[in-house]
C-alpha positions in Angstrom: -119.3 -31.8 -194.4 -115.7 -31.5 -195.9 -114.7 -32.5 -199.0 -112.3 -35.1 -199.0 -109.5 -34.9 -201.0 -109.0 -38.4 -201.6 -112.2 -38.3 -204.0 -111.0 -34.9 -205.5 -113.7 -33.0 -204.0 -114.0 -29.6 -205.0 -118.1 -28.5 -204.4 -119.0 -26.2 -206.9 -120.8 -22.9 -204.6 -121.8 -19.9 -207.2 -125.0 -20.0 -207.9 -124.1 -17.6 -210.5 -122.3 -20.4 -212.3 -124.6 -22.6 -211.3 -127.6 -20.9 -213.3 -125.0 -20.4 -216.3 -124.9 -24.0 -216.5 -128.6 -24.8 -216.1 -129.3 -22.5 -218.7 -127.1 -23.9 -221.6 -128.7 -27.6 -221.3 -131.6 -27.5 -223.6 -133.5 -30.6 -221.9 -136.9 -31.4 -222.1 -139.0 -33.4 -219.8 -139.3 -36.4 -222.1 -135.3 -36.8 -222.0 -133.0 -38.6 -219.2 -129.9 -36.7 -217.5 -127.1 -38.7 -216.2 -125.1 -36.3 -213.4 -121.7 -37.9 -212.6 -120.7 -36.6 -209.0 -123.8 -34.5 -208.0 -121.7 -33.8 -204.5 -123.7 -32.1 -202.3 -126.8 -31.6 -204.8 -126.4 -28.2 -206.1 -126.3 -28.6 -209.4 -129.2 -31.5 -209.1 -132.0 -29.0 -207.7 -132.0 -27.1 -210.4 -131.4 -29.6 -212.6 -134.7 -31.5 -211.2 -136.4 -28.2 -212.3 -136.2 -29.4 -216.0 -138.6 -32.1 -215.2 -136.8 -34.6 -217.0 -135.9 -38.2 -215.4 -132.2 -37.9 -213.7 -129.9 -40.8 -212.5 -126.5 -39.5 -210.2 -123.5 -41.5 -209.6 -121.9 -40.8 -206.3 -119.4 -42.1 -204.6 -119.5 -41.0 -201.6 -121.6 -42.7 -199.2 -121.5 -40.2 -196.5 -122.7 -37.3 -199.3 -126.1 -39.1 -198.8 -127.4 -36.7 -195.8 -127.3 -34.3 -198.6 -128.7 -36.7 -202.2 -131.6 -38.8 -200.5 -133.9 -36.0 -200.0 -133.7 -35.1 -204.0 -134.8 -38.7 -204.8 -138.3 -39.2 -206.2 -140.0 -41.1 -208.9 -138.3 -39.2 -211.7 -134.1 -38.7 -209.4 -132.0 -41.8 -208.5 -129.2 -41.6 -207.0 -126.6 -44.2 -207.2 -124.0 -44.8 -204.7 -121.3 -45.6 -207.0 -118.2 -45.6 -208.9 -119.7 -44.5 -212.2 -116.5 -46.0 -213.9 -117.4 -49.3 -212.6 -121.2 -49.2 -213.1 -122.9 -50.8 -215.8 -124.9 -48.1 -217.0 -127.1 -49.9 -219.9 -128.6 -52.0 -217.1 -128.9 -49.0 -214.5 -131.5 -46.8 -217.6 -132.6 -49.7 -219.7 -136.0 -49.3 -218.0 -136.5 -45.7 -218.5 -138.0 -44.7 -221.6 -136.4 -41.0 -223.1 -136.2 -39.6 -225.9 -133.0 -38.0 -225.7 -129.9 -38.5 -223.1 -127.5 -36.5 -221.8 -124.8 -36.5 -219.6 -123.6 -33.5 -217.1 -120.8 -34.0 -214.3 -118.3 -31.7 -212.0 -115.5 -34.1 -212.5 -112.7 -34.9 -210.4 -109.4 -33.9 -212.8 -107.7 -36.7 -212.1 -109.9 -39.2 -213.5 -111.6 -36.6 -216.0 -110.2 -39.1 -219.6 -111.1 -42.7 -218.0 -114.4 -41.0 -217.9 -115.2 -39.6 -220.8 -113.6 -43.0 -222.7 -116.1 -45.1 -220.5 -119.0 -43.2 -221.8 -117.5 -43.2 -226.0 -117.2 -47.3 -225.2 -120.6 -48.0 -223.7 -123.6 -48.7 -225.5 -125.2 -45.9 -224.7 -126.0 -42.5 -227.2 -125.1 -39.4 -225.0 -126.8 -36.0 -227.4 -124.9 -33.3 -225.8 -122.8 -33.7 -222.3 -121.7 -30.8 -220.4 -118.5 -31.2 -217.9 -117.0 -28.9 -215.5 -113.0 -29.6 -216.0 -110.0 -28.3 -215.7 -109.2 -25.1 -218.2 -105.8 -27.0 -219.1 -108.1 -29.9 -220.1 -110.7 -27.9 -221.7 -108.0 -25.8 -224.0 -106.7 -28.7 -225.0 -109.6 -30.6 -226.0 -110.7 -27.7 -227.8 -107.2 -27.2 -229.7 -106.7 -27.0 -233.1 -103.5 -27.7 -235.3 -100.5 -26.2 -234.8 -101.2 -25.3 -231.7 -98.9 -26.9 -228.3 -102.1 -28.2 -226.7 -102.8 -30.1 -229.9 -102.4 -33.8 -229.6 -103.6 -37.5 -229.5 -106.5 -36.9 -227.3 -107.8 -33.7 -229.1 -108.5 -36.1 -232.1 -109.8 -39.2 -230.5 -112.7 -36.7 -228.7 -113.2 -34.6 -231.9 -113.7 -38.0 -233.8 -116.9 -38.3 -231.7 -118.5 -35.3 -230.9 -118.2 -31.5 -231.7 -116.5 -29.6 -228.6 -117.0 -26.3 -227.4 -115.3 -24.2 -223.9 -118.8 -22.9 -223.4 -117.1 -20.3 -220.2 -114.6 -20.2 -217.8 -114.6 -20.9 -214.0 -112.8 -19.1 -211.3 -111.3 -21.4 -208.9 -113.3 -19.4 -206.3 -116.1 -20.6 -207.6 -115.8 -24.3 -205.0 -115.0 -25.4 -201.9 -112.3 -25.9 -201.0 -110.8 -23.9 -203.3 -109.1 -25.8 -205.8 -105.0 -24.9 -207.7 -106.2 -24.9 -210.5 -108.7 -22.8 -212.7 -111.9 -24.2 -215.0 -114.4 -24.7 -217.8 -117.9 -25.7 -218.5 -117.4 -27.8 -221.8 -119.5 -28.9 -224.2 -119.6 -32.0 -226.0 -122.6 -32.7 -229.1 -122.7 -36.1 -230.6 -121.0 -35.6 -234.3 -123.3 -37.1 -237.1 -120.7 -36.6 -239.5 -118.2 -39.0 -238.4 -114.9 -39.1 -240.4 -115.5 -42.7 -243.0 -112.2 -44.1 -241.5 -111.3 -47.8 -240.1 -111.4 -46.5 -236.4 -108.4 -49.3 -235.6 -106.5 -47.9 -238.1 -107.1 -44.4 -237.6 -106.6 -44.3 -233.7 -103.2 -46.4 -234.2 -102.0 -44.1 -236.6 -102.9 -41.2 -234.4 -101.6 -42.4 -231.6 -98.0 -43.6 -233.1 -97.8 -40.3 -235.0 -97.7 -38.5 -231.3 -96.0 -41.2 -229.9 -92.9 -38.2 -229.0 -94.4 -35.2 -229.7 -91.8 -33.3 -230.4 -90.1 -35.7 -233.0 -91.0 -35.5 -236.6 -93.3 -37.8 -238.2 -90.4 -40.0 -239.8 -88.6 -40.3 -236.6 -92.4 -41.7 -234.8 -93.3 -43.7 -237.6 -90.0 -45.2 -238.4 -88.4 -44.5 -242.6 -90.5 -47.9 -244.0 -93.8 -46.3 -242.7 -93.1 -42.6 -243.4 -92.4 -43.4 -247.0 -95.7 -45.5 -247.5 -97.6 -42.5 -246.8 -95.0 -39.4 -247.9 -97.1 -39.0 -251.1 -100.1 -38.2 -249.4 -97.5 -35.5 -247.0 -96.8 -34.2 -250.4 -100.2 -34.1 -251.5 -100.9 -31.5 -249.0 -97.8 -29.7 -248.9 -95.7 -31.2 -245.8 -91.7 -31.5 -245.7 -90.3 -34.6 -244.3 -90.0 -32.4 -240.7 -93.2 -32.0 -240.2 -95.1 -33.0 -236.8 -98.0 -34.6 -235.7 -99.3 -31.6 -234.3 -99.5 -30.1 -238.3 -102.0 -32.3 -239.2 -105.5 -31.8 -239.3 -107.9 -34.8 -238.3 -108.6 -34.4 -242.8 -105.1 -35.3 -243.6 -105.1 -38.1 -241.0 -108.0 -39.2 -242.0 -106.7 -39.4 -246.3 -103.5 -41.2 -244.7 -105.8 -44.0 -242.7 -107.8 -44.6 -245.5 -104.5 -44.9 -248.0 -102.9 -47.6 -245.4 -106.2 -49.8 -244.7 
């Protein structure tokens, strides 16, 4: 079967890389695996080895010739858009002790999905994701650095992040433009103490233009409501969003709540 382009279809075919992911995702029998996009199953038959209970969302009807044979008592496979399933009803009746989430994700819709999961009601421990190495370096990125930005601190906010390896594109079929990364996402327990409205507004006005300074993003009546906490920490009045760590952001929420 091809991979259709439409669904950004890019079948991961190393078992090499395969095994590399299998073996970094400590799961134990007593804990439920959500796989977003199991595609032709590859990853899922090893995954089943784990003896844990798994749920996939698929999309793609037709990739059923390949998913229906892996169902049993403890695999489901669900033929559907995992952005618009309701996930708290589709594992409310499986008991786990732990949950995580693992998923070869289609670039283009790689944010809405990792957004859908922060928003549910549901308590992901750790969550491995195949994406794109652009995506990974810059969820990974620290200050001062181009790749830094809006997104970098919304994800952090939640969970620790780690580029666990990299993936040659040769690594799928069809072969994709674009090179990878296995990334690794552990829920944070030590949450910044910050009004999350507040916070995330501030962020996301601060790199509203990334390339402007802070003054020019915030405007001169909001810049100088919060300069003495810039001077605090030793900024000029040029500095950029990109200079500030999530701590600085964090004092600055806090002083405007």
């Amino acid at each position: 079967m091809k991979a259709k382009k439409s669904l950004g279809q890019n079948f991961l075919i190393d078992q090499n890389i395969i095994n590399k992911i299998i073996n970094s995702i400590n799961v134990e029998k007593e804990d439920l695996i959500i796989e977003i996009g199991p595609g032709r199953g590859a990853l899922t038959k090893l995954l089943k080895t784990k003896s844990a209970n798994i749920i996939c969302y698929e999309i793609d009807q037709d990739l059923r010739v390949y998913l229906n044979a892996l169902e049993d008592n403890k695999t489901k496979i669900i033929y559907k858009d995992f952005l618009n399933a309701n996930v708290e009803d589709d594992i409310k009746s499986i008991k786990y002790n732990n949950l995580f989430v693992v998923g070869n994700l289609p670039y283009y819709i790689t944010t809405p999905i990792i957004k859908k999961i922060i928003e549910s009601n549901i308590d992901a421990k750790e969550m491995y994701f195949m994406v794109q190495e652009e995506v990974a370096n810059r969820w990974t990125s620290k200050p001062n650095s181009k790749e830094y930005g809006s997104i970098t601190l919304y994800l952090n906010y939640y969970f620790n992040i780690s580029k666990l390896f990299k993936v040659s594109k040769r690594a799928f079929n069809p072969i994709p433009k674009v090179e990878s990364a296995i990334i690794k996402f552990e829920k944070r327990i030590d949450k910044p103490k910050v009004n999350e409205e507040v916070y995330f507004k501030l962020v996301d006005d601060c790199f509203k233009m990334k390339r402007k300074t802070l003054k020019n993003n915030l405007g001169s009546d909001r810049y100088n409501k919060i300069e003495p906490i810039l001077i605090k920490n030793g900024l000029t009045p040029n500095v950029r969003a990109e200079e500030l760590s999530e701590d600085i952001f964090v004092e600055i929420a806090n002083y405007l709540r």
